[in-house]
LUMVEXNU-628105 format. One record per residue (C-alpha): residue in three letters; residue number from 1; y, z, x. Coordinates in nm, 4 decimals, m for minus. Last residue first. Example, Ala and Ser with C-alpha at 12.3 -4.5 7.8 and 13.67 -1.06 7.14 Angstrom:
! LUMVEXNU-628105
[site 'SER'; 2; [m0.1060; 0.7140; 1.3670]]
[site 'ALA'; 1; [m0.4500; 0.7800; 1.2300]]
***
This chain:
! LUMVEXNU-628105
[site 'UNK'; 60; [1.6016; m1.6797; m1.8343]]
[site 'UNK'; 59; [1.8789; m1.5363; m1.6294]]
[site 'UNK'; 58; [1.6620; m1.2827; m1.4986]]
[site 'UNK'; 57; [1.3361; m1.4713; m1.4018]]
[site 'UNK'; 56; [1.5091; m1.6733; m1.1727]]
[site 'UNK'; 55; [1.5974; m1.3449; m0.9277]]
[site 'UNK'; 54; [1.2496; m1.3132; m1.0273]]
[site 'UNK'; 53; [1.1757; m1.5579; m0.7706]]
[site 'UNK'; 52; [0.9449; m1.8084; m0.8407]]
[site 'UNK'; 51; [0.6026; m1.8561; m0.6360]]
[site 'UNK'; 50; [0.3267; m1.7390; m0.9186]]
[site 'UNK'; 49; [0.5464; m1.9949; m1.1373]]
[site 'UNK'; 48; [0.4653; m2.2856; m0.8860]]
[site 'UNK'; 47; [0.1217; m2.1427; m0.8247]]
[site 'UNK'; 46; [0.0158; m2.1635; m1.1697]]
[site 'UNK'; 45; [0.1456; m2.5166; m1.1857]]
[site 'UNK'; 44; [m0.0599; m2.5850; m0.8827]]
[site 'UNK'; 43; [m0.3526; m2.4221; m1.0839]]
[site 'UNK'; 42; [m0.2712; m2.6435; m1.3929]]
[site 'UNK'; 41; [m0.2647; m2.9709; m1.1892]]
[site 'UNK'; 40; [m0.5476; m2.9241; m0.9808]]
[site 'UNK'; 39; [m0.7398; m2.8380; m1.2946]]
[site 'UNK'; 38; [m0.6584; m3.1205; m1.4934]]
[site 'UNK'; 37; [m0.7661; m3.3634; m1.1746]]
[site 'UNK'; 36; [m1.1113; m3.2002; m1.1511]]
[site 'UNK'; 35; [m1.2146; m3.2945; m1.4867]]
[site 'UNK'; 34; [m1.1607; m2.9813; m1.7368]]
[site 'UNK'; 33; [m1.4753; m2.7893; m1.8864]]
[site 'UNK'; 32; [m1.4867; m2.5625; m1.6315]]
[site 'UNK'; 31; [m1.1282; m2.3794; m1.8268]]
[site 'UNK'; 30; [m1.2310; m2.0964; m1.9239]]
[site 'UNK'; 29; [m1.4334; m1.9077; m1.6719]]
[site 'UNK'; 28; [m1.3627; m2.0532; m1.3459]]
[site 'UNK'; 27; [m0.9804; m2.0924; m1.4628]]
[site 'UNK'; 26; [m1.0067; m1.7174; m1.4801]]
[site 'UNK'; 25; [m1.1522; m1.6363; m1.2226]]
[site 'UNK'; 24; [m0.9083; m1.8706; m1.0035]]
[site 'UNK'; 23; [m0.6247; m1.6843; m1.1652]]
[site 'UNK'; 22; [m0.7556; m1.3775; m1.0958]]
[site 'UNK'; 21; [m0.7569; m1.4465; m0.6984]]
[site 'UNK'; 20; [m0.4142; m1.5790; m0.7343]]
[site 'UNK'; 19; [m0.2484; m1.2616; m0.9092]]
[site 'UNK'; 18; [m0.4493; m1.0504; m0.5798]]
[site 'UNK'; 17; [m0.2735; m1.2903; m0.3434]]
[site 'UNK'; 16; [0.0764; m1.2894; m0.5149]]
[site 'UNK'; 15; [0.0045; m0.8745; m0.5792]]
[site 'UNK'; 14; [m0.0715; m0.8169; m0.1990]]
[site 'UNK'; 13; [0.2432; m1.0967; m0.0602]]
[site 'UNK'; 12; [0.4858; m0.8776; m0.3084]]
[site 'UNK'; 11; [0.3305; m0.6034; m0.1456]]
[site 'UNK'; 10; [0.3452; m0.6861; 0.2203]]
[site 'UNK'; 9; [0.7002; m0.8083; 0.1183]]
[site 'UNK'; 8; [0.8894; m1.1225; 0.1227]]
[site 'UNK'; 7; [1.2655; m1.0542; m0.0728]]
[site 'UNK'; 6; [1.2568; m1.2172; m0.4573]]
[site 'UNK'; 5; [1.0991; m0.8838; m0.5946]]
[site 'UNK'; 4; [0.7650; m0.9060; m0.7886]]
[site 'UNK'; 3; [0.6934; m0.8229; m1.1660]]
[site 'UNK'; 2; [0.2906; m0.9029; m1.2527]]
[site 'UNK'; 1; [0.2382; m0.9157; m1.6173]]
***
């Protein structure tokens, strides 16, 4: 599990990219078998979570 701060660092920026990267590996991997629109959806999902705060994170 990847744990960023909320404030825009060369880090945070580092492990977002590198977290992205994996992600695309991954969905290369597993999920091929989806049409092109599933996909889209589930990385942008991906992204959305990727993106959040953990400010957000805490309250959960």
């Amino acid at each position: 599990m990847i744990v960023c701060r909320s404030v825009a660092t060369p880090e945070r920026q580092r492990l977002l990219e590198s977290a992205s990267r994996f992600a695309d590996e991954v969905f290369a991997r597993t999920l091929g078998g989806l049409d092109p629109s599933q996909r889209e959806e589930l990385r942008g999902l991906l992204d959305l979570v990727l993106a959040r705060p953990l400010d957000e994170d805490a309250g959960a």
